[in-house]
C-alpha positions in Angstrom: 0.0 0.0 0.0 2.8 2.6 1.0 4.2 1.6 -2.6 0.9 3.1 -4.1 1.0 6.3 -2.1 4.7 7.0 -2.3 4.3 6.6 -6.3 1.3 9.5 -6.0 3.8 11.8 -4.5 6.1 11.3 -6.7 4.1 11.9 -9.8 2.5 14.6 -8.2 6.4 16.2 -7.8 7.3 16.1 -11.0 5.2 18.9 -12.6 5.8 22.6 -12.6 5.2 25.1 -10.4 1.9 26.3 -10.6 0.5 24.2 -13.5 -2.7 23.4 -11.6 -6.1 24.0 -13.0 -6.2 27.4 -11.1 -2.4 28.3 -12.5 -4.3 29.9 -16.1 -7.0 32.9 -16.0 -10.5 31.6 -16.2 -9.4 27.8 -15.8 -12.6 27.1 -14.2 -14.8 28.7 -16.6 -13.0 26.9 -19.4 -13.7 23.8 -17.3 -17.7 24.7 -17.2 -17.8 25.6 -20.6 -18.9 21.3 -22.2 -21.4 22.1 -19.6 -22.9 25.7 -20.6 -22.7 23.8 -23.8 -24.7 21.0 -23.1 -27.5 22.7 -21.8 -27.6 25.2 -24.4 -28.4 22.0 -26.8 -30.5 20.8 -24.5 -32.4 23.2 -24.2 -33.0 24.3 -28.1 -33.7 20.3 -28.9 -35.5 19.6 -25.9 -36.7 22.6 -23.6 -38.3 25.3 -26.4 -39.8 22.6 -28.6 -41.7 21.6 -25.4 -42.6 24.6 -24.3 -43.8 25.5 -27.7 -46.4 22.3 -27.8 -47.2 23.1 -24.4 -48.7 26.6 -25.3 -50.2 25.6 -28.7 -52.2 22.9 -26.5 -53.1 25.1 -23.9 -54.9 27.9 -26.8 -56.6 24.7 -28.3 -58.2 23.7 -25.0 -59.2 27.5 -24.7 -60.5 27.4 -28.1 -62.9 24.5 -27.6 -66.6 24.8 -28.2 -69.9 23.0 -28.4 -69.9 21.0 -31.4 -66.6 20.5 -31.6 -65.0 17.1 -32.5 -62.3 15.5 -30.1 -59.4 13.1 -29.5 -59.0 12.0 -25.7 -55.8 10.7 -24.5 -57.5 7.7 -24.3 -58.3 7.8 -27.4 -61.7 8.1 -27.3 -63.7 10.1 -30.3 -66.5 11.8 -29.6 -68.2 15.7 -30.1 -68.3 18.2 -28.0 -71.5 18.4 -25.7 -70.8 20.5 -22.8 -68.2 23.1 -21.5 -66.8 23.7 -18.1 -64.2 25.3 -16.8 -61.9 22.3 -16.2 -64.5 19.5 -17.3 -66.0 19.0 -21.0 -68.7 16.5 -21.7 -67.9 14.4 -24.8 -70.4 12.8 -26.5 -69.3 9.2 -28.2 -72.3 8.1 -29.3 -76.4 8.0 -29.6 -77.4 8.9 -25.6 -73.8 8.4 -24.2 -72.0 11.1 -22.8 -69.0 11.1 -20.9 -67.0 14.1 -18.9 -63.5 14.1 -19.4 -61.2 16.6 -17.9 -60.3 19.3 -19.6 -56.2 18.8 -20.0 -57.2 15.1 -21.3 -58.4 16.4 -24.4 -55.2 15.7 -27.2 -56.3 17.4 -30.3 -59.4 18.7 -32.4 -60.2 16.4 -35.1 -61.2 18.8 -38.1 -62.9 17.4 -41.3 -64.0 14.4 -40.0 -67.1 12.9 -40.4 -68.9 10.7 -37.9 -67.9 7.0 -37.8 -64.7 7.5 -39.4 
């Protein structure tokens, strides 16, 4: 074991002086900068595109109105029947209505006739 340890002295001897990772100007924020980097990528591939469908769903739901037809997450077909402010009532058929909350509605179905 003492072998290991005298060995990490030794190559820790050998370099200069001052040649650490603090030794240059702004050594640390060279360090950080993959980082910065990353979650600048992140954030143009991932975050914004996200947040962009987010919003465009939330105007949609706001949009909604009797008559409309609409996709559930379940994806269950139906038209719109009733409006609430966090609850829609969606009817899927003859005399069979269902309430679905209002954020489990995924998209309006336009030009679509009944049954297809």
């Amino acid at each position: 074991m003492e072998f290991f340890v005298s060995m990490a002295w030794a190559q820790d001897a050998g370099g200069a002086p001052g040649a650490g990772p603090s030794a240059a100007p702004g050594g640390m924020l060279v360090s950080f900068l993959p980082f910065v980097l990353i979650f600048v990528v992140f954030y143009f591939l991932l975050i914004l595109p996200q947040q962009r469908k987010q919003k465009k769903h939330r105007a949609m739901l706001e949009a909604l109105k009797k008559g409309d037809r609409v996709l559930t997450t379940g994806g269950v077909l139906g038209t719109v029947a009733a409006l609430n402010k966090d609850v829609i009532t969606v009817q899927i058929a003859d005399n069979v209505r269902v309430k679905v909350r209002r954020e489990y509605i995924a998209e309006l179905q336009e030009g679509q006739e009944e049954g297809s």
